[in-house]
N, C-alpha and C positions, 0 to 999 in steps of 0.2 A: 504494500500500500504506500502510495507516494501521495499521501497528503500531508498540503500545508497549513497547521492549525497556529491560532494565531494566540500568543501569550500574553499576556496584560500584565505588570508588575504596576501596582497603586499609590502609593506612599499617605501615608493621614499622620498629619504630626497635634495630637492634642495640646488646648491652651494648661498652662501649670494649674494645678489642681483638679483638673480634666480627666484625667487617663483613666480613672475606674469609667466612668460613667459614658466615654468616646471606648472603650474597649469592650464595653456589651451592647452598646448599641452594633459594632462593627461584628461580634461574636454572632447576635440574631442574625445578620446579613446570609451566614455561611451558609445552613442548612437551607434552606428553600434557593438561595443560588444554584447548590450542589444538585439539585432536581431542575432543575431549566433545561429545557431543548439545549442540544448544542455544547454543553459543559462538559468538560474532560477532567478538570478537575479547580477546588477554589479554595484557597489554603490562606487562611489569615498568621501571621508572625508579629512578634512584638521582639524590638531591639532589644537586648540585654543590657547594654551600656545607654538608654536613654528608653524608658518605662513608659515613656507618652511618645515614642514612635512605633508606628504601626505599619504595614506590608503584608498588601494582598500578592500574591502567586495564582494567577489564573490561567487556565487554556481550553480556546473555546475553538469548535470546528470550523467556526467560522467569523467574519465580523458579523455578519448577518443575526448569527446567534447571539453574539454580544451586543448587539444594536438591540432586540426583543431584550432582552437580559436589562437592559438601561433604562428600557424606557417604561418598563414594569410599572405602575401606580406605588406601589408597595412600596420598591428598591425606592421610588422618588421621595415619598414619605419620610424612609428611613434617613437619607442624603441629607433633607432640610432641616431635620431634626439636627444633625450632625455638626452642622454651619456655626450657630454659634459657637459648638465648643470645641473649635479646632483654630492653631493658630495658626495657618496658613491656608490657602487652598489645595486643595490636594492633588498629586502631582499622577499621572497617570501615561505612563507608556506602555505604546502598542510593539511588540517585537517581532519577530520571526526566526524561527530555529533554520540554520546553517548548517548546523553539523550536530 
């Protein structure tokens, strides 16, 4: 099989005092992403050397998937709630495996 799936690495860096509260909000995300058409797999990580940064690991079959996946009501819900308590916006690249 020579498909190309495409990766998503997310970044969410919460504001100080933030990180419990941006870490379950970002936790609910997982499970019902993990069931979306198209998902291969959606791994949430938190830095060890900095407790309010956060990293999604996604790979989706397609963008197409990941565009359904975005525009979810749900996922948008969850995103706005997030806004205030994150101190940047959050940084989100599209990749592609090489090798």
């Amino acid at each position: 099989m020579n498909e190309k799936l495409l990766v998503v690495i997310a970044r969410v860096k919460a504001k100080p005092g933030k990180e419990i509260e941006v870490m379950n909000h970002l936790k609910s995300l997982v499970e019902p992403s993990r069931k979306d058409a198209g998902c291969v797999n959606y791994d949430l990580h938190r830095n060890q050397d900095e407790p309010g940064s956060f990293l999604f690991h996604e790979t989706w079959h397609s963008r197409e998937h990941l565009e359904r996946h975005l525009a979810k009501p749900d996922l948008q819900a969850a995103l706005a709630k997030l806004g205030p308590l994150v101190a940047v916006t959050p940084e989100i690249g599209l990749w592609e495996k090489i090798l």
